[in-house]
Residue frames relative to the residue before (quaternion, step in Angstrom):
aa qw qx qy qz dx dy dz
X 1.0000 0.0000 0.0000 0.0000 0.00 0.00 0.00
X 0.7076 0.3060 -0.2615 0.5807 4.03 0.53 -0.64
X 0.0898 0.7198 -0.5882 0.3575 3.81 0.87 1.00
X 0.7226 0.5788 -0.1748 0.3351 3.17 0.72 -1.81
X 0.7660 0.4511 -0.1557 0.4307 3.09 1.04 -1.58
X 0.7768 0.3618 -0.3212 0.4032 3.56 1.27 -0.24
X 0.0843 0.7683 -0.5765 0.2650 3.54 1.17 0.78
X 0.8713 0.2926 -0.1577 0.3611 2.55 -0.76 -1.64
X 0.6825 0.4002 -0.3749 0.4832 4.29 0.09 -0.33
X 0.6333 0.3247 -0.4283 0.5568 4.03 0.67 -0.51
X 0.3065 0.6669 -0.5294 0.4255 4.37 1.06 0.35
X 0.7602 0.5033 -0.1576 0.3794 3.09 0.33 -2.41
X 0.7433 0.4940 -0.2238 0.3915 3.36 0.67 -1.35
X 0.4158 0.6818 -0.3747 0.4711 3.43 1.37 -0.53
X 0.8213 0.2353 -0.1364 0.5015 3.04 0.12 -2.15
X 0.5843 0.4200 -0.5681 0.3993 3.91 0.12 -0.24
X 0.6223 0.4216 -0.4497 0.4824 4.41 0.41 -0.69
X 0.6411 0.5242 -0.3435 0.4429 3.58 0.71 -0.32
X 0.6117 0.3393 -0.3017 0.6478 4.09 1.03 -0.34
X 0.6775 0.5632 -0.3230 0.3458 3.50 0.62 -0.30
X 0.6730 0.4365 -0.1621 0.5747 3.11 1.43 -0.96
X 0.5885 0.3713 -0.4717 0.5416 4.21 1.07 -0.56
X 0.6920 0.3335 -0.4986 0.4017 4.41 0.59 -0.73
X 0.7397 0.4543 -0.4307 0.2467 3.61 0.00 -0.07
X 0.4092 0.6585 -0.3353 0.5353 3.62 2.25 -0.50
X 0.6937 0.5694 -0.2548 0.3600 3.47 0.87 -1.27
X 0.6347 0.5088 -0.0719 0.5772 3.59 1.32 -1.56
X 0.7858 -0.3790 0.1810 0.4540 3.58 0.13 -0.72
X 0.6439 -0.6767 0.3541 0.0469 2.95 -0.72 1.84
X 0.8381 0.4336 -0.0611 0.3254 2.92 0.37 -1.13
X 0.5444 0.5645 -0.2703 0.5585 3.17 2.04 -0.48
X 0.6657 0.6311 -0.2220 0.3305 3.15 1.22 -1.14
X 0.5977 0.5692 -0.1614 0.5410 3.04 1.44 -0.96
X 0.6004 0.3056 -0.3363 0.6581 4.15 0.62 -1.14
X 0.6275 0.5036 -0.4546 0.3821 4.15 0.06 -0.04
X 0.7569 0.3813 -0.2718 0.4559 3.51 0.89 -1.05
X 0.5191 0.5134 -0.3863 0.5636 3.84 1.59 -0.45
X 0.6688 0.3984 -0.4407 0.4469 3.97 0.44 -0.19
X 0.5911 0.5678 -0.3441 0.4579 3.65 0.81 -1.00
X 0.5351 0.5343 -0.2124 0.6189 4.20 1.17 -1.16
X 0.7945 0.4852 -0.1860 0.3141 3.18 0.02 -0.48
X 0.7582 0.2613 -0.0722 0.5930 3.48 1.15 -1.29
X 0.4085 0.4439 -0.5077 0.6151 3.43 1.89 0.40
X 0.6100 0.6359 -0.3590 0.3076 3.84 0.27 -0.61
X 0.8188 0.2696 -0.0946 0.4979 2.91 0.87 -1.62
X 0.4659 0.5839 -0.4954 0.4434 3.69 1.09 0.36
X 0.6591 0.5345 -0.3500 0.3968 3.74 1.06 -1.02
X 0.6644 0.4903 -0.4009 0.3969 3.60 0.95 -0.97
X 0.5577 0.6017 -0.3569 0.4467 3.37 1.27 -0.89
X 0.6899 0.5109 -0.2037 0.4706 3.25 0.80 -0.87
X 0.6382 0.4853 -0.3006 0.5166 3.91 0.93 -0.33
X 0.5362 0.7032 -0.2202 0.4117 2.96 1.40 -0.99
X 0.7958 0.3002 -0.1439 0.5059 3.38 0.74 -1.22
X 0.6809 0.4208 -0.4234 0.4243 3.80 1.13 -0.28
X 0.3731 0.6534 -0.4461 0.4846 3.83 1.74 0.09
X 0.6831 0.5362 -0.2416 0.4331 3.90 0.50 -0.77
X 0.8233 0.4646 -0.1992 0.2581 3.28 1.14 -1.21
């Protein structure tokens, strides 16, 4: 039921990581990139963790 109510703010956050990521692509490249391979990553390794535990159940 409060599905509804968090639409619209996980929107904002979308589009504010989204200006965040073109001003820091813009400035320095190279950070932006070792930032977006950590972010990939610790989403990766949360899912295996996560498979992990529904494999048990």
């Amino acid at each position: 039921m409060g599905e509804r109510l968090a639409y619209l703010p996980s929107a904002g956050f979308c589009l504010l990581a989204a200006l965040a990521w073109n001003w820091l692509r813009e400035r320095q490249r190279t950070v932006a990139l070792a930032a977006l391979t950590a972010v990939v990553a610790a989403f990766g390794m949360r899912t295996m963790v996560r498979n992990q535990v529904g494999e048990t159940i």
